[in-house]
C-alpha positions in Angstrom: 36.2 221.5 -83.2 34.9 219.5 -85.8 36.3 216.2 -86.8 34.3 214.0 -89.8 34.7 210.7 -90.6 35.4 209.4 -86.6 32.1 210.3 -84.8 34.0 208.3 -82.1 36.9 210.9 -81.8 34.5 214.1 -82.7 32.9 212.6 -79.1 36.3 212.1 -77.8 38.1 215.8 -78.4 34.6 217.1 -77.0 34.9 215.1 -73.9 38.6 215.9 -73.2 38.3 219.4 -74.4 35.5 220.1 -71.8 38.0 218.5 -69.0 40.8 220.6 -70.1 38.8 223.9 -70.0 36.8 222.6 -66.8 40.7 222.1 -65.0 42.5 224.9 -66.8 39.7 227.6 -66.9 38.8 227.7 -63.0 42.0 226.6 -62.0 42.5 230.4 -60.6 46.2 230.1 -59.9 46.2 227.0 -58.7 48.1 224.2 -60.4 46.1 222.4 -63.3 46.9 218.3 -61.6 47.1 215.1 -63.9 43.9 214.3 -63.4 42.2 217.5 -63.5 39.3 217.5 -61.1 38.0 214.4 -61.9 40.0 211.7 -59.3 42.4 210.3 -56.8 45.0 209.6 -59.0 48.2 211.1 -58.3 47.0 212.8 -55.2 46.2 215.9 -56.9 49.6 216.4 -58.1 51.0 218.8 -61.1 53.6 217.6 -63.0 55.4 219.1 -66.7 52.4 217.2 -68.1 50.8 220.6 -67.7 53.1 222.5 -69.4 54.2 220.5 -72.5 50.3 219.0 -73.4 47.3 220.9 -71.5 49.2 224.2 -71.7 49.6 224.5 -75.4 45.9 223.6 -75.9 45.2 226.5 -74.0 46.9 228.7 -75.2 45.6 228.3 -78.5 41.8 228.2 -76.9 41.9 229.9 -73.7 44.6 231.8 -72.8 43.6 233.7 -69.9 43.6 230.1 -68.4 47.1 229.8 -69.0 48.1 233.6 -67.8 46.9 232.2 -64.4 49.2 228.9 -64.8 52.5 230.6 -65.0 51.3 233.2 -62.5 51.0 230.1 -60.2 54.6 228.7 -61.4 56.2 232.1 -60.2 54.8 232.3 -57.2 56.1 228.6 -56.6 59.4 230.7 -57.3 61.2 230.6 -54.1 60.7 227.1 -53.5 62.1 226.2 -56.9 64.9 228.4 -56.1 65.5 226.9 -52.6 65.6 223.5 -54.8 68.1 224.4 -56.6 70.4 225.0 -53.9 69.7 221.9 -51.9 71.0 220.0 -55.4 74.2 222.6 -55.4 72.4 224.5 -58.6 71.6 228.1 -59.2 68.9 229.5 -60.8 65.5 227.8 -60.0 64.8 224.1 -60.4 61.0 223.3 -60.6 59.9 220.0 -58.9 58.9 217.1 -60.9 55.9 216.5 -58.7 54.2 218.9 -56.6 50.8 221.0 -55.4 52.1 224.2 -53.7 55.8 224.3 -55.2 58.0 221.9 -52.9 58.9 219.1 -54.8 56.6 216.3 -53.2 58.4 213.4 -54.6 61.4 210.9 -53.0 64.9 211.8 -54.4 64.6 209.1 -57.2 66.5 209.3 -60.9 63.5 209.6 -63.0 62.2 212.8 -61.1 65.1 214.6 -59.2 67.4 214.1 -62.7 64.2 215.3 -65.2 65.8 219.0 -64.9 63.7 219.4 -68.4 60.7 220.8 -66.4 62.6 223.7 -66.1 62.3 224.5 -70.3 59.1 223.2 -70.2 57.8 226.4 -67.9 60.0 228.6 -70.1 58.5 227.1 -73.3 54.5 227.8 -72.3 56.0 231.4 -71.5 57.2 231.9 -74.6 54.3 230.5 -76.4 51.6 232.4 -74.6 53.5 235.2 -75.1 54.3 234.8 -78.6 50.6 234.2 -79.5 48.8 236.6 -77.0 51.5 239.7 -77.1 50.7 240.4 -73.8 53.9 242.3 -72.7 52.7 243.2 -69.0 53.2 239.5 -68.2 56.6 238.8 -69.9 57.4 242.2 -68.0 56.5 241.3 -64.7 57.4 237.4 -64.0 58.7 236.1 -67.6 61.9 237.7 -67.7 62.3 236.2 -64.1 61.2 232.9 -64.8 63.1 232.9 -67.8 66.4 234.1 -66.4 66.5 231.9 -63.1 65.6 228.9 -65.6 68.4 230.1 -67.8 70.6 230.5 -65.2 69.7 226.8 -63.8 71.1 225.5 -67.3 74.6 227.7 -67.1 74.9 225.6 -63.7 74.1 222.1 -64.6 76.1 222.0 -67.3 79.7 222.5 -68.6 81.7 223.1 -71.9 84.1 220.7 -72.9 87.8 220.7 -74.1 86.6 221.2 -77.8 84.1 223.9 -76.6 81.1 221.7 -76.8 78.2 222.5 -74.2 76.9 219.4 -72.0 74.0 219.0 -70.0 74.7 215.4 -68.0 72.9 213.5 -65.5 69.7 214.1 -66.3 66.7 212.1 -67.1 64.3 213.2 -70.5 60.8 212.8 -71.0 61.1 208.9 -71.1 61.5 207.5 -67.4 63.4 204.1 -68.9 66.5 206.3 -69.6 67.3 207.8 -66.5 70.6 210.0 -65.2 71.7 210.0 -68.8 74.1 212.6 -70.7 72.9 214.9 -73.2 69.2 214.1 -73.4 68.2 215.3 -76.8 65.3 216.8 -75.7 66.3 218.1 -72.4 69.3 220.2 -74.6 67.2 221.4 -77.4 64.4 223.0 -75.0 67.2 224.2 -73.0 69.0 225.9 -75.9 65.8 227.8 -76.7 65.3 228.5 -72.8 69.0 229.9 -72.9 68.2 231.9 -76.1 64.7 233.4 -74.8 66.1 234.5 -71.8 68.6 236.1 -73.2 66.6 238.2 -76.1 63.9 239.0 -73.2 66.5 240.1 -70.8 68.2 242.5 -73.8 64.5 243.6 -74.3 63.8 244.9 -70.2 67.3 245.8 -69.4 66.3 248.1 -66.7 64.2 245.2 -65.1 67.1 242.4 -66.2 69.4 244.7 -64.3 67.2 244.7 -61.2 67.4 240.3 -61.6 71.4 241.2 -61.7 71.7 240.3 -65.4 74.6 241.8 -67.5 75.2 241.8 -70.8 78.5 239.1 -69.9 75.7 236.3 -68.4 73.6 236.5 -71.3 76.3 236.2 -73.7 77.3 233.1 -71.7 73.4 232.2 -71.7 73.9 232.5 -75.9 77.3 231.1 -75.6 75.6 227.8 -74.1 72.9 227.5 -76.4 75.1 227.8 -79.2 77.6 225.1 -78.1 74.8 223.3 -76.9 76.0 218.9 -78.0 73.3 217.2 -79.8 74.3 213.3 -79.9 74.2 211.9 -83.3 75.1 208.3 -84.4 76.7 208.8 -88.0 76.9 205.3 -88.1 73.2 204.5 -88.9 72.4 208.2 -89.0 69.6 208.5 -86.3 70.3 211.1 -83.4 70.7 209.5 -79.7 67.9 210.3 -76.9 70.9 210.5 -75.1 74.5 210.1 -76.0 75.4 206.3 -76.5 71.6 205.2 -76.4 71.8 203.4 -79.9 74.8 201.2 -78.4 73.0 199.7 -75.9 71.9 196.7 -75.9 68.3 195.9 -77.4 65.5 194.6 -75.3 63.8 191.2 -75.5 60.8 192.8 -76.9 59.9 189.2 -78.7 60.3 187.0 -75.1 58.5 189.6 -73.7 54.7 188.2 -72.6 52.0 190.8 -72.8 51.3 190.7 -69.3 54.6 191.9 -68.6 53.8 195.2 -69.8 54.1 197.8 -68.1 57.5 197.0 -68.3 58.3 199.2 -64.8 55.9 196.5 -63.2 57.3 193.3 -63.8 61.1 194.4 -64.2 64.0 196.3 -62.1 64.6 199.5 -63.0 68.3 198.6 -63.2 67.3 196.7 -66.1 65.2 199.1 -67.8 68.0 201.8 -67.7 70.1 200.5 -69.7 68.7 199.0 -72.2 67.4 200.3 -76.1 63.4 200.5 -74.2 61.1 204.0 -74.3 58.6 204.2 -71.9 57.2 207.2 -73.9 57.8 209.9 -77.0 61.3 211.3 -75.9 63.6 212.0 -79.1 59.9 211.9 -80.9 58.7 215.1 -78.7 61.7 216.7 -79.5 61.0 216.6 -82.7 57.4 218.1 -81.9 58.3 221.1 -80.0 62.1 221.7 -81.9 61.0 220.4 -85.2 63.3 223.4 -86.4 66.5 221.8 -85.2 65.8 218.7 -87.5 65.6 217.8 -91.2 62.7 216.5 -92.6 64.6 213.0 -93.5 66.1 213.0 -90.4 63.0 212.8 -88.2 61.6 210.4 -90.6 64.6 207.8 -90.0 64.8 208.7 -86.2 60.8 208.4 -86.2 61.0 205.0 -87.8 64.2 203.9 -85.4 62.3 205.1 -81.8 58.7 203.3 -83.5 60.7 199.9 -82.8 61.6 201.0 -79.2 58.8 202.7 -77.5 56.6 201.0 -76.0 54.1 203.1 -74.7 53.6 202.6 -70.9 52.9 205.8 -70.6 49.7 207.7 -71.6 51.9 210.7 -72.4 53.4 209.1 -76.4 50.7 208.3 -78.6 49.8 211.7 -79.1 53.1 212.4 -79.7 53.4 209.4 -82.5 50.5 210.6 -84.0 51.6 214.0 -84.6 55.1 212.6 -86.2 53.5 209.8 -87.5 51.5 212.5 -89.7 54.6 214.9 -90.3 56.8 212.2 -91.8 54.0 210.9 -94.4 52.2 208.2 -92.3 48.2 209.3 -91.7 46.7 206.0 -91.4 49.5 205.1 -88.1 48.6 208.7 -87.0 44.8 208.1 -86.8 45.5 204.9 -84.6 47.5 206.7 -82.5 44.6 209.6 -82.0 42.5 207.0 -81.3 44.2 205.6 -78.6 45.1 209.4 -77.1 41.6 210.4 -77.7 39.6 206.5 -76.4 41.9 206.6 -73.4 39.7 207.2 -70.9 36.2 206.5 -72.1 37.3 202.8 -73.4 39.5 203.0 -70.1 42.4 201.4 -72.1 44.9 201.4 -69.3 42.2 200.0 -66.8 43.0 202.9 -64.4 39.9 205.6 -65.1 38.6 204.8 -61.6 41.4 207.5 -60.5 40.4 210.0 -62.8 41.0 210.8 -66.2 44.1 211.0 -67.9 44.2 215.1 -68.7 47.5 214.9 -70.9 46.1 212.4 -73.2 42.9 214.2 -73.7 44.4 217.3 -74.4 46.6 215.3 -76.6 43.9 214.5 -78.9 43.6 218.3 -79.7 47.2 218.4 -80.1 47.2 215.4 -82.3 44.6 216.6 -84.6 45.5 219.9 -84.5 49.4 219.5 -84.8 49.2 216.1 -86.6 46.5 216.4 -89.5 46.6 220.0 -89.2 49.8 220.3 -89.0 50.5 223.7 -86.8 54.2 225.3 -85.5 54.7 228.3 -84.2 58.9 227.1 -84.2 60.1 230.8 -85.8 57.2 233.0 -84.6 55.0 232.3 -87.2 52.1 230.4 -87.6 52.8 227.6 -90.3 50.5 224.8 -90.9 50.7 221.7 -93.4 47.0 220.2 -93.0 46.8 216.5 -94.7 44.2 214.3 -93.0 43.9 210.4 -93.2 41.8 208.4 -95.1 39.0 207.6 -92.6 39.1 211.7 -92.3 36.7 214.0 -94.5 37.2 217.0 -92.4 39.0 218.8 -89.9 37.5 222.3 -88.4 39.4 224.4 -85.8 40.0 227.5 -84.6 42.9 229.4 -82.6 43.1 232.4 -81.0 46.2 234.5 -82.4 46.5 238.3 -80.4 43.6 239.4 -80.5 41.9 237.5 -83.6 40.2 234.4 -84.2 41.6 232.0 -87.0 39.4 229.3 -88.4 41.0 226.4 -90.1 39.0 223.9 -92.6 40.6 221.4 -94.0 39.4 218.8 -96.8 41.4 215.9 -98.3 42.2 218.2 -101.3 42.0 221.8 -100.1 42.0 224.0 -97.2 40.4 226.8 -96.1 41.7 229.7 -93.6 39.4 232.3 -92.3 39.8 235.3 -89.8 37.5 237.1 -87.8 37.6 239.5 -84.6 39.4 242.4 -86.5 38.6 245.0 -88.6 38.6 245.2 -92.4 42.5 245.9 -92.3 43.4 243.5 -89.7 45.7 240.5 -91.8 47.5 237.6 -90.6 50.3 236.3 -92.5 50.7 232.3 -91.8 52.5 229.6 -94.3 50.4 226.5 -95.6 52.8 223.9 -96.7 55.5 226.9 -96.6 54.2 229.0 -98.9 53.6 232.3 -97.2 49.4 233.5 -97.3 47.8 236.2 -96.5 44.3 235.9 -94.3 42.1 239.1 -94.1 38.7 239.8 -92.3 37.4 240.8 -95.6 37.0 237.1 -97.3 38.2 233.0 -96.5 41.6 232.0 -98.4 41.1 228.3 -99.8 44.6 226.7 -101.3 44.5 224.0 -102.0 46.7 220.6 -100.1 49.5 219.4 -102.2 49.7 215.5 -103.2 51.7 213.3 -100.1 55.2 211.8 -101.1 55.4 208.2 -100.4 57.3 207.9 -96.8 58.4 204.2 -97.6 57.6 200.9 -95.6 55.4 201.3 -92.5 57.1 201.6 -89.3 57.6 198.5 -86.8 56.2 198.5 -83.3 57.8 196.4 -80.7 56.0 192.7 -80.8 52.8 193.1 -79.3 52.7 197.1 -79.1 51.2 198.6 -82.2 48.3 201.1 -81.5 45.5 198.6 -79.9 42.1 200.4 -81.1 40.8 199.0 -83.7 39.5 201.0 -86.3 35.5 201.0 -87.5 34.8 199.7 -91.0 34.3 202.4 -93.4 31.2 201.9 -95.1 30.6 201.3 -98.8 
């Protein structure tokens, strides 16, 4: 990768790429921990951080490294399975935190209630799948892993009077909103769990049969996803990490003294729960890995409204900011929140490095540049990129690994330039830039050029105190 303009994030994504392929590369079925192979911290554990941020790297980069990762989630199968029943579930529930597949953690409402590890496993099948094609695999343990996932969701939760699906009790990706209803994120990565699994079981029947799938259970799995309740407050037109989450009441972020933070330090979680406080990108990663099941102006306005509640206490969100920061029209806040994903452990900004590095955030970086400023989805099967790069940013280089070809990725402030190799002279790859649909060949690069930004409006608020902390280099001349 080649980033210009920030020699000190070209070192960074270096740095925490070579972690990333040191943890995920030699894992060898074993599970890919939080801190890689570098520290102490965290015992060694594996949480959905592998899933959701060092999985999707991978599988863009290296995905024979991630092959191994899911084969090591199904072999963990029976355990999840055997969780699921001890919480009066069916289907399998993956632990929160674990090394050999028991979940390793106390019964406490930020892990036992974050049931959304579950879609994250399903998701990094469907993605490696979706950009390997490697059939064998879905074959062999995906349609299991996606159907005892699936069949988790039908379980946990319920359709109402009106016919509306609800998945309550559970706690999202940010660990200050705990045993909440309808989770935004938790629902929209569980409709498209409900929805795999159902396509991939209509696509092995013979093997779905064997897993005692009829067509009846996946037309419930379908049924589900479709119903599936996504809290909305029409009222100031934001959608609610969970339902009634813009009601609460706000937190003290201006009383607040900086030594306070992190918040989960200094104050009861009783407190934290129910109060408008993010620990880390919850409604904004849904937005990331569901993009499709929002409108452009309506991430922008729910971007903007979760900017003045998230704290960040959590290395996990300012990747995530940065790559909505970028989608919604704001590339200078994007680049400050790379910096701090990318800087995290080599200007050891949370003062923890001594336990090893922080492998989410560092593949985060990649995610940021590559998702942010290059802007890649893969929502509807299709790779779709709108590359626009900040100011202090001259050029962006990557490349990802699509079946069996190589795509190479250049983008300037005014143009960009998509090249293919590892096929022959007929091999294409259709992708959308800005969504117009192009056509890469072997045969020669395809430059298009960026379109002009839209103004996005005012800057976004952080909480008092909160805004990205890395300051920025002066730009010379």
């Amino acid at each position: 990768m080649r980033v210009e303009g920030d020699p000190e994030v070209q070192q960074a994504v270096r740095f925490g790429l070579f972690h990333v392929l040191q943890a995920g590369a030699r894992a060898e079925r074993r599970p890919i921990s939080a801190k890689g192979l570098t520290g102490p911290g965290y015992d060694g554990h594996a949480f959905w951080d592998t899933e959701m941020f060092v999985l999707p790297v991978l599988t863009y980069t290296q995905p024979s490294a991630v092959r191994d990762a899911l084969q090591w989630r199904y072999d963990t199968m029976a355990q999840a399975q055997e969780r699921a029943r001890t919480l009066n579930l069916e289907g399998a529930a993956f632990p929160w935190r674990t090394i050999e597949g028991p979940e390793s953690s106390a019964y406490w409402p930020a892990g036992t209630a974050a049931f959304h590890i579950a879609a994250d496993v399903a998701d990094a099948l469907r993605r490696y799948v979706l950009v390997t094609g490697d059939e064998a695999l879905e074959r062999d343990i995906g349609l299991e892993l996606l159907v005892e996932t699936a069949r988790l969701w039908r379980s946990l939760g319920h359709h109402d009077r009106a016919g509306r699906f609800h998945i309550d009790g559970v706690t999202g990706p940010d660990e200050y909103t705990a045993v909440k209803n309808d989770n935004v994120y938790t629902n929209l990565m569980a409709q498209r769990n409900l929805l795999t699994a159902a396509d991939c079981a209509m696509r092995y029947r013979d093997q779905a049969l064997d897993l005692g799938v009829t067509e009846e259970e996946a037309a419930a799995w379908r049924d589900a996803a479709n119903d599936m309740h996504i809290p909305y407050d029409s009222d100031i037109d934001v959608h609610e990490q969970v339902e009634g989450f813009t009601r609460l009441q706000e937190w003290d972020f201006e009383h607040t003294p900086a030594e306070k933070y992190p918040l989960l330090l200094h104050y009861p979680y009783f407190d934290l729960y129910r109060k408008q406080v993010v620990k880390q990108a919850d409604l904004v990663l849904a937005m990331h890995w569901r993009g499709d099941a929002f409108s452009a102006a309506e991430k922008l306005r729910n971007f903007t409204y979760y900017e003045r509640r998230t704290v960040r206490d959590s290395s996990l969100s300012a990747c995530t900011q940065a790559v909505l920061a970028a989608e919604v029209g704001f590339p200078e806040l994007a680049h400050r929140y790379l910096r701090e994903a990318a800087l995290m452990d080599l200007h050891d900004l949370n003062e923890n490095t001594r336990d090893g590095v922080h492998m989410a955030s560092l593949a985060g970086a990649w995610i940021a540049l590559v998702a942010g400023f290059g802007g890649l989805r893969d929502h509807d099967g299709k790779l779709s990129f709108t590359p626009r790069l900040s100011s202090r940013l001259s050029r962006l280089e990557f490349s990802l690994q699509w079946r069996s070809m190589r795509l190479r990725v250049d983008v300037r402030p005014h143009q960009t330039t998509y090249s293919l190799r590892n096929g022959g002279p007929d091999t294409v790859l259709d992708l959308l830039h800005h969504g117009e649909p192009l056509r890469v060949t072997c045969a020669r690069p395809v430059t298009v050029p960026v379109p002009p930004a839209h103004p996005a409006g005012p800057q976004p608020e952080q909480p008092a105190g909160r805004a990205p902390l890395m300051h920025l280099p002066e730009q010379a001349g």
